[in-house]
C-alpha positions as a Markdown table, in Angstrom:
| # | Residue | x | y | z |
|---|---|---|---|---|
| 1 | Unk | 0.0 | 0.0 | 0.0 |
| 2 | Unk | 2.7 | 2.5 | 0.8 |
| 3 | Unk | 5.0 | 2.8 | -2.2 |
| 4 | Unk | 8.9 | 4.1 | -1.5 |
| 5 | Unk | 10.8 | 5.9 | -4.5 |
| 6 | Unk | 13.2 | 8.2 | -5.3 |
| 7 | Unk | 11.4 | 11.8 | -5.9 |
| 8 | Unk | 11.1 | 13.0 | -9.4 |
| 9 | Unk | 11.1 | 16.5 | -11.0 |
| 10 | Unk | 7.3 | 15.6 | -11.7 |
| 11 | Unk | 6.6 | 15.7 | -7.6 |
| 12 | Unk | 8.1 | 18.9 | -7.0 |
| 13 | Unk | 4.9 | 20.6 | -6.6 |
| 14 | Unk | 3.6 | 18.1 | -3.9 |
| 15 | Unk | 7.0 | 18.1 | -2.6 |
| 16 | Unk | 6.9 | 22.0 | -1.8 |
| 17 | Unk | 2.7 | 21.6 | -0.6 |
| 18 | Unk | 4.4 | 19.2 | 2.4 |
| 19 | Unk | 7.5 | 21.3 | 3.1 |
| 20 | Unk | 4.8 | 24.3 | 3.7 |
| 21 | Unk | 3.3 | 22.1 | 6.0 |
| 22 | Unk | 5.9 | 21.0 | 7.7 |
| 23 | Unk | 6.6 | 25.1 | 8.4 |
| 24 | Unk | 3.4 | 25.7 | 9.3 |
| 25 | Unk | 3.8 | 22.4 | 12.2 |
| 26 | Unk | 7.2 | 23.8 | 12.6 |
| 27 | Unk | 5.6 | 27.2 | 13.6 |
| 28 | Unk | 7.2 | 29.2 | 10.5 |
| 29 | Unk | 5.4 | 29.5 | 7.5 |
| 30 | Unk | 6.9 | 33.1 | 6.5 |
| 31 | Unk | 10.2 | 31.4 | 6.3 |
| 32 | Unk | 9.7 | 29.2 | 3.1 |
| 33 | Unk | 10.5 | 31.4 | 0.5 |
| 34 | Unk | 12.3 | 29.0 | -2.1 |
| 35 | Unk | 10.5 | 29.3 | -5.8 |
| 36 | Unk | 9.5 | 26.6 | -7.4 |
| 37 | Unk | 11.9 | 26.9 | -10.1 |
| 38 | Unk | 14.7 | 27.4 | -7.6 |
| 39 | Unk | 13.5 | 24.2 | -6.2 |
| 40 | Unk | 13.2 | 22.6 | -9.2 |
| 41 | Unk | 16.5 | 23.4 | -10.1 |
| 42 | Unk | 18.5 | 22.4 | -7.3 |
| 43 | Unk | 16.9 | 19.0 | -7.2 |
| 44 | Unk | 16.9 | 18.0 | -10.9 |
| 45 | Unk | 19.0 | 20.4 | -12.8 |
| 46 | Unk | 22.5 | 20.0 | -14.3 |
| 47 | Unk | 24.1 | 19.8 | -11.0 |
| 48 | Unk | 21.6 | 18.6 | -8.2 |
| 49 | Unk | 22.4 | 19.9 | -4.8 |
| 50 | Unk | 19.8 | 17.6 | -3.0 |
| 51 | Unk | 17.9 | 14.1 | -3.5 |
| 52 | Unk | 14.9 | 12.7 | -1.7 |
| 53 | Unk | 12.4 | 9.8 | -1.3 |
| 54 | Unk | 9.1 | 10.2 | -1.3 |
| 55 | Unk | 6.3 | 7.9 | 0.5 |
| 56 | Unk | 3.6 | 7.4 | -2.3 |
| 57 | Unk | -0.4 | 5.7 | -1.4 |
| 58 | Unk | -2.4 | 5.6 | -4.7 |
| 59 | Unk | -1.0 | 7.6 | -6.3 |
| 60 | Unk | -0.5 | 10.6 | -3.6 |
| 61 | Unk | 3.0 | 11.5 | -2.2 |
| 62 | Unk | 2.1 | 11.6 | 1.2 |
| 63 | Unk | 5.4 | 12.1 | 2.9 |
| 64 | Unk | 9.2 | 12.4 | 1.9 |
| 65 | Unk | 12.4 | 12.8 | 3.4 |
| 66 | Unk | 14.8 | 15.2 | 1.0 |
| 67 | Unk | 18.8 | 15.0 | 2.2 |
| 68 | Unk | 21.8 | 16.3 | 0.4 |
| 69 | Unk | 25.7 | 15.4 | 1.2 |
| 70 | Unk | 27.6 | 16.8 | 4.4 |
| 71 | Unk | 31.5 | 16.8 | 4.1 |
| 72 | Unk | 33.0 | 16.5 | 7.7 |
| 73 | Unk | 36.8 | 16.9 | 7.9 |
| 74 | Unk | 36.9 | 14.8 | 10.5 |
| 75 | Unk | 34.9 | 11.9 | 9.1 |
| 76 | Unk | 34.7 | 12.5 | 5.3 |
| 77 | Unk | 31.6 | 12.4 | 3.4 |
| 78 | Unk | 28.1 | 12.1 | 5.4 |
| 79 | Unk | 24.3 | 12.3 | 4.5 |
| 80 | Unk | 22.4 | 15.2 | 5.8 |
| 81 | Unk | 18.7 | 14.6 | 6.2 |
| 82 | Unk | 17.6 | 18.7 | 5.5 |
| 83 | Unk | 13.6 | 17.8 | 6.5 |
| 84 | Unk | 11.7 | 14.8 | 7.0 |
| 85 | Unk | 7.5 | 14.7 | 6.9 |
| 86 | Unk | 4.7 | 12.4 | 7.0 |
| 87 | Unk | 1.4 | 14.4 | 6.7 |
| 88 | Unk | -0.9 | 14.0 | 9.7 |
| 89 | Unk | -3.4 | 11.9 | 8.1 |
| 90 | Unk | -0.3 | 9.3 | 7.3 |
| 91 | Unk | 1.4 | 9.4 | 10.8 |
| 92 | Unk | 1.5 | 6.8 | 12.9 |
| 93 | Unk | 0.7 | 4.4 | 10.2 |
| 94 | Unk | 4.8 | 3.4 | 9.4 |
| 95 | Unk | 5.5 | 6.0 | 6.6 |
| 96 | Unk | 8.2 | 7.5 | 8.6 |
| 97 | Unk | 9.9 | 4.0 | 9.3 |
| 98 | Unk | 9.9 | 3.5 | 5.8 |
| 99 | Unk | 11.6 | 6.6 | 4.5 |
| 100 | Unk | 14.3 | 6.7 | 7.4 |
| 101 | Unk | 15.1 | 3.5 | 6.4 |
| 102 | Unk | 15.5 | 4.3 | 2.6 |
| 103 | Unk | 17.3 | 6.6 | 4.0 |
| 104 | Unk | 19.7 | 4.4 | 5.9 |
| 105 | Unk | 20.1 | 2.0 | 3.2 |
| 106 | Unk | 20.8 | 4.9 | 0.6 |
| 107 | Unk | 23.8 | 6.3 | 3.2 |
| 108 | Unk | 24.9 | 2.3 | 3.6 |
| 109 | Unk | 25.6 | 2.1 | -0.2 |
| 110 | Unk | 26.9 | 5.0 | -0.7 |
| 111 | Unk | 30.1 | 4.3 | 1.5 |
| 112 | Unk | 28.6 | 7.2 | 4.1 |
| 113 | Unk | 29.1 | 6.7 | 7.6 |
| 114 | Unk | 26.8 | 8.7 | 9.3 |
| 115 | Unk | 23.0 | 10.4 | 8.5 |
| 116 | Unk | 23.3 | 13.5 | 10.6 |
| 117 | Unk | 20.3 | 16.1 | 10.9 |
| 118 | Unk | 18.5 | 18.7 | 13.2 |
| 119 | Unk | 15.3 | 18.3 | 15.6 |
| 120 | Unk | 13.2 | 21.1 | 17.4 |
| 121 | Unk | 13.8 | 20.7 | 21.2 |
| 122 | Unk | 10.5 | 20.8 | 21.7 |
| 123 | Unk | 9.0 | 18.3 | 18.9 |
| 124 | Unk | 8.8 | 15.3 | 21.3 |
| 125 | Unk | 7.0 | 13.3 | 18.7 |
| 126 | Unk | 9.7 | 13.2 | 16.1 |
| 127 | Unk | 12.6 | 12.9 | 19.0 |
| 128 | Unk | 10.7 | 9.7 | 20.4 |
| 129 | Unk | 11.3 | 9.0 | 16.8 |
| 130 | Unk | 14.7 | 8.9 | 16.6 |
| 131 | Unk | 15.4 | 7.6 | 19.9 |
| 132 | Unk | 13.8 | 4.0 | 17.8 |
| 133 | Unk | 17.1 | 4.5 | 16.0 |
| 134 | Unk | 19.5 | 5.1 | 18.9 |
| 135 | Unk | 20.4 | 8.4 | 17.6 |
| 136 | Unk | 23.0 | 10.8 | 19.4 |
| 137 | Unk | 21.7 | 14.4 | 20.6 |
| 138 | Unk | 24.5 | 16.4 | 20.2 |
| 139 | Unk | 23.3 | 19.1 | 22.9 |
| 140 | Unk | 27.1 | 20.9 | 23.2 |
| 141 | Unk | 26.6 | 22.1 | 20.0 |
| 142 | Unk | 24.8 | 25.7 | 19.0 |
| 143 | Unk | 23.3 | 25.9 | 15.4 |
| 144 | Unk | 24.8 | 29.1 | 13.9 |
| 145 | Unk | 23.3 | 30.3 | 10.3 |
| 146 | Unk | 23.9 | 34.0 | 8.7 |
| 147 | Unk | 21.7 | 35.6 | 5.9 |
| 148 | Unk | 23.9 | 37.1 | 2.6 |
């Protein structure tokens, strides 16, 4: 019933419908201001900056997880899961399992070592999540980001 594949330029629309929802559940709709040409681009043009599964039931993408890669120069070459999302009406129902491990099995043959990405502190839902998977919080580390 729930059909795993790699995303296609064709679900780009879809793809940006769920990454407004997950800013609306995320409490910051005003932030998502990538067009969806930009988008587009970056995902499927000449040189493609990010990849991603999506989670498909009849025909519907009803969740996806988009990464890109993450150079450590400590550890060489890691995937970085940029968002994950399930709609609501698909949570709960093993979606999410599904994807992160897509996910895991995508790092696995790629040689990576290591799928490393961000949680709210307060999204207890998606940490109980990952705790499933034995994931490290890293809490000694601050998130920095600067607008050019």
């Amino acid at each position: 019933m729930i059909h795993i594949r790699r995303a296609e330029q064709k679900d780009c629309s879809r793809l940006l419908e769920l990454i407004h929802e997950l800013a609306v559940y995320e409490k910051a709709p005003q932030e998502v201001t990538v067009t969806q040409e930009h988008f587009e681009v970056s995902g499927f043009g000449a040189n493609p900056v990010w990849w991603a599964f999506v989670a498909e039931v009849d025909g519907l993408v009803v969740g996806f997880a988009l990464y890109y890669v993450r150079y450590s120069t400590w550890k060489g070459q890691r995937m970085y899961l940029e968002d994950i999302l399930v709609t609501e009406a698909w949570r709960g129902k093993g979606v999410g399992k599904l994807l992160f491990e897509a996910l895991s099995e995508e790092a696995k043959q790629k040689g990576w070592n290591a799928i490393c990405w961000q949680v709210l502190d307060w999204n207890e839902r998606a940490i109980n999540f990952y705790k499933k998977y034995h994931a490290r919080f890293e809490e000694e580390w601050v998130n920095c980001s600067m607008e050019v």
